[in-house]
C-alpha beads as a LAMMPS data file, in Angstrom:
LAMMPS data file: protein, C-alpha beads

126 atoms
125 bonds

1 atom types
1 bond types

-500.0 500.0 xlo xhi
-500.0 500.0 ylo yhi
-500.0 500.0 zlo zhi

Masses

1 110.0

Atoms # bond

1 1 1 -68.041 213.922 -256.763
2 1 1 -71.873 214.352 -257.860
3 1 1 -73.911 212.384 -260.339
4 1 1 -73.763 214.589 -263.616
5 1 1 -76.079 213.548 -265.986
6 1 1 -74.034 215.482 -268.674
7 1 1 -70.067 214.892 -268.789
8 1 1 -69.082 217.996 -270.928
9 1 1 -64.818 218.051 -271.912
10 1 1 -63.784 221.286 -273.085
11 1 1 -60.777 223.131 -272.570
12 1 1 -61.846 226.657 -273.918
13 1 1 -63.609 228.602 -271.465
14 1 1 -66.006 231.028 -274.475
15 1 1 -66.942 227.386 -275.499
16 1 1 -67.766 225.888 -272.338
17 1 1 -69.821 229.053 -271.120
18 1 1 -71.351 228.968 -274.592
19 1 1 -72.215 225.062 -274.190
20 1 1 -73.416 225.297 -270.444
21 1 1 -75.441 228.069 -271.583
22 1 1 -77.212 225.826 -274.271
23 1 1 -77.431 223.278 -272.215
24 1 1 -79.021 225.389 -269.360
25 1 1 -81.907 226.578 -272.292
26 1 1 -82.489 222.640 -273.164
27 1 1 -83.062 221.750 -270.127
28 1 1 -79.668 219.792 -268.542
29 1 1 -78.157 221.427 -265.036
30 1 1 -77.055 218.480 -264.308
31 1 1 -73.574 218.449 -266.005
32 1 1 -69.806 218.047 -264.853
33 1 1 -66.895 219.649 -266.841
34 1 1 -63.044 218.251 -267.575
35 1 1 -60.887 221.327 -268.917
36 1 1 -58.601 218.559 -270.927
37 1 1 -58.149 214.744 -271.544
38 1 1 -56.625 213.969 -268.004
39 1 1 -59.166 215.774 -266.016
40 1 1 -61.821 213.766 -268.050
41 1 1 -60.252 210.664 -267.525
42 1 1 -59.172 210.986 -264.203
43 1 1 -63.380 212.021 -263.823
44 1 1 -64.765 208.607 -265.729
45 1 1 -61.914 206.089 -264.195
46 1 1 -60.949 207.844 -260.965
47 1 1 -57.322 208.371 -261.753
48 1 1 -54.342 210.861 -262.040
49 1 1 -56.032 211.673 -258.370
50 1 1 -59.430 212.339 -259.994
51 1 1 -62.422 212.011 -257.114
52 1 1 -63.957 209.473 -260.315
53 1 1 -67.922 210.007 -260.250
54 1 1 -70.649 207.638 -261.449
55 1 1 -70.642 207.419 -265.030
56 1 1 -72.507 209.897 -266.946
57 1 1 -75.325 209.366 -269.560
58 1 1 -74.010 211.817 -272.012
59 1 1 -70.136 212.562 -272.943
60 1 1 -69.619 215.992 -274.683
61 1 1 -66.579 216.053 -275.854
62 1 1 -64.007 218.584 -277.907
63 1 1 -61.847 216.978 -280.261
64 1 1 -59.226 219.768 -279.810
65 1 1 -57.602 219.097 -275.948
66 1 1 -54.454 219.779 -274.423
67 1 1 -52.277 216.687 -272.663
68 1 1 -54.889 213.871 -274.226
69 1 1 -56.967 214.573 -277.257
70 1 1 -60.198 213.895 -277.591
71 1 1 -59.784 211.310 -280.177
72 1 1 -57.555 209.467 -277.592
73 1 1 -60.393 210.047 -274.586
74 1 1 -62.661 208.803 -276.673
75 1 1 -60.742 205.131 -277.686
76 1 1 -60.236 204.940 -273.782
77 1 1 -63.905 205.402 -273.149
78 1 1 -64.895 202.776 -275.884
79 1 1 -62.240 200.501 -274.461
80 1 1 -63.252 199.645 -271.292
81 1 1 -66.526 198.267 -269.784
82 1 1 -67.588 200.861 -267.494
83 1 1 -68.025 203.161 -270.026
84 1 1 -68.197 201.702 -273.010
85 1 1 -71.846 202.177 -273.243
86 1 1 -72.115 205.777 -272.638
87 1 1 -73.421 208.364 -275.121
88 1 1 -70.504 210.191 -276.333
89 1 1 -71.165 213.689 -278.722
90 1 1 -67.784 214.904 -280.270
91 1 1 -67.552 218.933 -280.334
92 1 1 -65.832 219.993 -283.435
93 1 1 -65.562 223.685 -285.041
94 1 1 -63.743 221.899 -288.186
95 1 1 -65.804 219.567 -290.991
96 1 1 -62.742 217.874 -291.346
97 1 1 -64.594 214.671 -292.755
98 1 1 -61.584 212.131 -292.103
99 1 1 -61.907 213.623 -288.414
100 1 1 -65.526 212.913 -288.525
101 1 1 -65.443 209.111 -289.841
102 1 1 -61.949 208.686 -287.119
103 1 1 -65.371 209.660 -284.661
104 1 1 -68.026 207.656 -286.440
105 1 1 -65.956 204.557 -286.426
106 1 1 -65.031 204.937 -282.561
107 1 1 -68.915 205.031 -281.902
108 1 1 -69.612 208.553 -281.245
109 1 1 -73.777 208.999 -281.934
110 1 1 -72.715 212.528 -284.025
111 1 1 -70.654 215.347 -284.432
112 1 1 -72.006 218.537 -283.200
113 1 1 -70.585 221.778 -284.507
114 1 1 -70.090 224.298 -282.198
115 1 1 -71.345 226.921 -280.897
116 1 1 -73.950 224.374 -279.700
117 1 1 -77.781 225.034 -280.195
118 1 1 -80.254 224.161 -277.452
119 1 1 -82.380 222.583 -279.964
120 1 1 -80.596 220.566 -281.281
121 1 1 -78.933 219.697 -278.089
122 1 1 -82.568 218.513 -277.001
123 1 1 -83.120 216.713 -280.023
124 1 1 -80.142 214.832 -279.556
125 1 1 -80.154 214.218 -275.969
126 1 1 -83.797 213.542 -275.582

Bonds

1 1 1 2
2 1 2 3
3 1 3 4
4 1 4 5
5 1 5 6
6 1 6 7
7 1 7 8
8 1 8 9
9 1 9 10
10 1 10 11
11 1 11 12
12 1 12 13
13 1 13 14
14 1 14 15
15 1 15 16
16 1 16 17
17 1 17 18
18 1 18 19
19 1 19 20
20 1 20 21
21 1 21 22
22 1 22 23
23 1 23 24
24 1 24 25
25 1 25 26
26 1 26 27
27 1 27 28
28 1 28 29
29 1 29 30
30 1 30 31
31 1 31 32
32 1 32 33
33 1 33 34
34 1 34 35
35 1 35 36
36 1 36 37
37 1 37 38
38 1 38 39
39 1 39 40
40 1 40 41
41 1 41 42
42 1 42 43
43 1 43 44
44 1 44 45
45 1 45 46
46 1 46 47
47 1 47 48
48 1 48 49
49 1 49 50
50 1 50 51
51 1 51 52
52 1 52 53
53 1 53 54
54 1 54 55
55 1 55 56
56 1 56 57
57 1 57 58
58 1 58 59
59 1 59 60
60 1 60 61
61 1 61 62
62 1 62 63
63 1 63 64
64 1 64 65
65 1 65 66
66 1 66 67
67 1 67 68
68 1 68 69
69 1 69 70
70 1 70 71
71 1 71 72
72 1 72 73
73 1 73 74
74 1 74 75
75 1 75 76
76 1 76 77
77 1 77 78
78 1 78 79
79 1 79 80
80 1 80 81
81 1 81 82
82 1 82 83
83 1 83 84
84 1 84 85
85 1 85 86
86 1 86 87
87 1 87 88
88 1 88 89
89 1 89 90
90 1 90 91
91 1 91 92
92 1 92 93
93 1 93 94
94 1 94 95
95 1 95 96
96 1 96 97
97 1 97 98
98 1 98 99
99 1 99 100
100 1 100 101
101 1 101 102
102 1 102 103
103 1 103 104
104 1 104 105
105 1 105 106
106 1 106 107
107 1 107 108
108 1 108 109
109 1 109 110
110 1 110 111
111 1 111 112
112 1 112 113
113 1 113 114
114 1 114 115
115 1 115 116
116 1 116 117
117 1 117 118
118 1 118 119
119 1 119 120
120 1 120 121
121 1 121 122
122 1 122 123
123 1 123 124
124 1 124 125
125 1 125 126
């Protein structure tokens, strides 16, 4: 698999036309997507028969995903060395504030509501 600069995990495909589409207007065409938990893991640690890829610089990542939340991608991503470093952006439509300090504490930079704005997104990102 490619270098993506931009790791973006969402199983809805509205959202993730509307989020490559905002990320296309800030300026990132460099970005990799994971339908659900698996497909991201397998992505970031090569398994479940995942090609693995070189780790991204940025993590977008819905909250709300089938077979491994993203509240369980996440702990795996702080939890191990390779990755533990990356940028990681949870995508949320709820304000659900326990939700947001569960993904404060885990070391997410923010919470981004979605739809996604490009710029914002290049705010953030930048």
């Amino acid at each position: 698999m490619r270098q993506a600069e931009i790791l973006l995990v969402e199983d809805d495909r509205d959202c993730q036309e509307l989020a490559l589409r905002a990320l296309r207007k800030a300026g990132y065409d460099e970005v990799a997507v994971a339908r659900d938990g698996v497909e991201a893991l397998g992505m970031l640690f090569g398994e479940g028969g995942g090609a693995g890829m070189e780790a991204p610089s940025v993590v977008l990542l819905d909250l709300k995903l089938p077979r491994i939340d993203g509240i369980g991608v996440l702990t795996r991503i702080r939890g191990d060395e390779r990755t533990r470093r990356i940028k990681v952006f949870a995508l949320s439509c709820s304000e659900d504030p326990r939700e947001i300090e569960v993904c404060l504490r885990l070391g997410v930079v923010a919470v981004l509501q979605k739809p996604l704005d490009p710029a914002a997104l290049r705010r953030w990102l930048s």
